[in-house]
C-alpha positions in Angstrom: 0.0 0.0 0.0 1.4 3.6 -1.2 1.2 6.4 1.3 -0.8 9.0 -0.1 1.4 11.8 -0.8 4.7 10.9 1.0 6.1 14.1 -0.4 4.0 16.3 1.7 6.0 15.9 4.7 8.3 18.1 3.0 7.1 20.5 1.1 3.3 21.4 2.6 3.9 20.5 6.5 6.4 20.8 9.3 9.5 19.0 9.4 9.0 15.1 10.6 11.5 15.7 13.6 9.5 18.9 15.0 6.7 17.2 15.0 7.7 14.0 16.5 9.8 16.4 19.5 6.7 18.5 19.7 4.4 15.2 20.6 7.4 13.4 22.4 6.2 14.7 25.5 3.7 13.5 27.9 2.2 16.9 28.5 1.7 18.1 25.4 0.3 14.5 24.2 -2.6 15.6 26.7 -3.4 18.5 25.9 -3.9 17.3 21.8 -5.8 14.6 23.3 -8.1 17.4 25.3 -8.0 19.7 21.9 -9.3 16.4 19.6 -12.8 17.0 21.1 -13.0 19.2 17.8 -14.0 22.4 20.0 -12.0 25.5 20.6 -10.7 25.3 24.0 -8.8 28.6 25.9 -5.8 28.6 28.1 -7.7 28.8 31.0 -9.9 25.3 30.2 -7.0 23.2 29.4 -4.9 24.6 32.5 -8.2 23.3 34.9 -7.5 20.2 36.6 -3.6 20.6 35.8 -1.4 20.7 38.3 0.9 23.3 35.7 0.2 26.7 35.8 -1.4 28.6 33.0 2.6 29.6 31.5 3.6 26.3 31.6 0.6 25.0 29.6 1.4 28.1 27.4 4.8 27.2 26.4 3.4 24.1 25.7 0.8 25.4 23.4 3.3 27.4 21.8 5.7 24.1 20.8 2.2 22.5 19.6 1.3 25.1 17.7 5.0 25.9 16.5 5.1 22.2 14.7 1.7 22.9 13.3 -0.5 20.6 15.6 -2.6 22.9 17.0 -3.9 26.5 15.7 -4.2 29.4 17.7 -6.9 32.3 17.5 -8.7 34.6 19.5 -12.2 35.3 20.3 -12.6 38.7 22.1 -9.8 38.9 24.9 -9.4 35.0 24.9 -7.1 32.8 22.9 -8.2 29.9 21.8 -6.4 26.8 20.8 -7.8 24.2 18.5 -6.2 21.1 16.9 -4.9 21.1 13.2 -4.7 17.0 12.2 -2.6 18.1 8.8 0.8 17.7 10.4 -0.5 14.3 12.0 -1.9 13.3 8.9 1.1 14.0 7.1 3.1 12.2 9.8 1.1 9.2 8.7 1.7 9.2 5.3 5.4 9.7 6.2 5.5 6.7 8.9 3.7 4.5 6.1 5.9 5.4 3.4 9.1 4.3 5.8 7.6 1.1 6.9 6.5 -0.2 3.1 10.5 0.7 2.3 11.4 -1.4 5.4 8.8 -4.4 4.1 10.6 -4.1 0.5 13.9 -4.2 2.0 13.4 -7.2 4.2 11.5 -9.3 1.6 14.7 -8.6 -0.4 17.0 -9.8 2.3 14.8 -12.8 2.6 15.1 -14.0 -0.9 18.9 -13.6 -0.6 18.8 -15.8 2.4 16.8 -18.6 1.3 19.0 -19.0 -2.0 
């Protein structure tokens, strides 16, 4: 099975690594999992029941939204944060692209052993 459009990872979305680094931490992989309900969600909301304060959740926002994962935009004083799937979509298509090269490399390797 082809990825879609392997390409994409380079030319249309962020960087593979700054996305992986940006959802390489535990923290950050909660707060996309609070921002997948598909609603806008403020600072304020996604720092409640946290234990971080509101500029550590901040910083954190701003790594998310730096690799493209989650969009940022306000509504009246407030900003709101929302998730952006592209980048994990792309990701995807990248990770699916590297894993049908590793199946074609190691079917070759396996007809050279069983010659």
């Amino acid at each position: 099975m082809s990825p879609k459009n392997p390409s994409r990872i380079g030319s249309q979305s962020r960087a593979p690594a700054l996305i992986f680094a940006a959802l390489g931490d535990a923290t950050r992989l909660r707060l996309v999992a609070r921002l997948c309900g598909g609603e806008p969600r403020s600072i304020s909301d996604l720092t409640r029941g946290s234990r971080l304060t509101r500029q550590a959740i901040t910083k954190h926002l701003s790594v998310l939204q730096n690799a493209g994962v989650v969009c940022r935009f306000r509504s009246g004083r407030h900003s709101l944060f929302k998730f952006h799937p592209q980048p994990i979509d792309a990701l995807r298509d990248y990770l699916d692209f590297v894993s049908e090269q590793w199946d074609h490399a190691l079917a070759r390797l396996k007809s050279l052993v069983e010659r």
